[in-house]
C-alpha angles and dihedrals in degrees: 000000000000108000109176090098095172108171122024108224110211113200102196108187115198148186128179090330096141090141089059118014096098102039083058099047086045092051090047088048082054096052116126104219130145097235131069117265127232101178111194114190111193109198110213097210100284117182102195096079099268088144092053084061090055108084120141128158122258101272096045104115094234127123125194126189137160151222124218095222130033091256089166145259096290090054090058104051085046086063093043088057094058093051092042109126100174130105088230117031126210127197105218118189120220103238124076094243095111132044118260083188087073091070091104087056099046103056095032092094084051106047089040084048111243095131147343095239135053136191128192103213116197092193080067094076146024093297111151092225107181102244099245081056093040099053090038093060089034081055107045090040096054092053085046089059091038084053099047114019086250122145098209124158092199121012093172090067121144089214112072119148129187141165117257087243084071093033090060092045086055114101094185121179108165117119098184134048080293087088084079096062080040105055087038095051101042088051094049087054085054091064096246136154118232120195127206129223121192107242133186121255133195104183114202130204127263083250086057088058110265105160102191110108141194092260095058088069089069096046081050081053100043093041083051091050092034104055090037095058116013118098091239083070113028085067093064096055106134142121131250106251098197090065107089105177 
């Protein structure tokens, strides 16, 4: 396992997040990590201004670009993926409802070389998660186990790291919040382990701008069905070779 990670690529996804967006690009900027930082943030066509709260000099390492129409979530952080410069990659909502302080801890099992994937699961410590939230992760997640042989405590995670060697075997598609079930389910095809780090959450209510909805869950269900038994799939069965447990 390759262990000389040099640069964190941080793939941030948003969408009319003009109240946090640069609090949380700031915080990610502060992090004390031992790696150096290329910070990609992928606007997916906000309309509220997000953009206008998004200035840096020159030699910060952030890069902004920007789609013409809101496409998803899933469609950002594929587009993340394909600018991403770093040796480890990190998917970073938007929101402040995660840590960007926990890097370190995130990306410690992969650069000691425990593994090649990390999670951070907020079902691993004292989060105080609202119930509907709570049973439809605990749900999702356990077909998600039942599908692919995985022991994970929350598949729907915003935090999810990886190394670039992963991030080049990945053929995502999805456009929506449907790109979490994806990513999980297509590395778990690979035959990869994924740990799991307990992370702070601060969930926030729909009026503070959470965008997830109740019909996401089935398009999480039918992407989990859908990469464990159709043909588009089944052909690109294979391990990653350069994992070695």
């Amino acid at each position: 396992m390759r262990k000389d990670f040099k640069k964190l690529s941080v793939i941030i996804p948003v969408y009319n997040e003009r109240e946090t967006i640069a609090e949380v690009v700031e915080t990610v900027l502060a992090v004390d990590i031992p790696l150096d930082l290329d910070v990609v943030v992928v606007d997916d066509g906000s309309t509220d201004g997000t953009l206008e709260e998004l200035e840096f000099p020159s030699e910060v390492p952030v890069r902004i670009v920007r789609t013409e129409i809101n496409a998803g979530k899933g469609n950002a952080v594929r587009r993340g993926l394909t600018l991403a410069k770093g040796d480890l990659i990190l998917i970073q909502d938007a929101d402040l409802e995660l840590d960007p302080r926990e890097y370190v801890a995130l990306v410690d099992p992969i650069i000691s070389g425990r593994t090649h994937v990390v999670y951070g699961s907020r079902f691993l410590g004292n989060n105080d998660v609202p119930a509907i939230r709570r049973i439809g992760n605990q749900i999702l997640t356990g077909l998600a186990n039942l599908l692919y042989g995985t022991r994970l405590t929350d598949m729907e995670t915003a935090y999810k790291a990886f190394t670039i060697d992963v991030a080049e075997l990945l053929f995502l598609r999805s456009d929506r919040f449907d790109i979490e079930p994806e990513i999980t389910a297509q590395i778990a095809r690979l035959g990869l382990e994924i740990v799991e780090v307990p992370i702070t959450y601060r969930p926030r209510t729909k009026l503070e701008g959470k965008k997830i909805r109740w019909f996401d869950a089935i398009a999480a269900v039918w992407t989990l069905l859908k990469c464990r038994f159709s043909r588009d799939y089944s052909g690109r069965r294979r391990r990653a070779e350069f994992y070695r447990p």
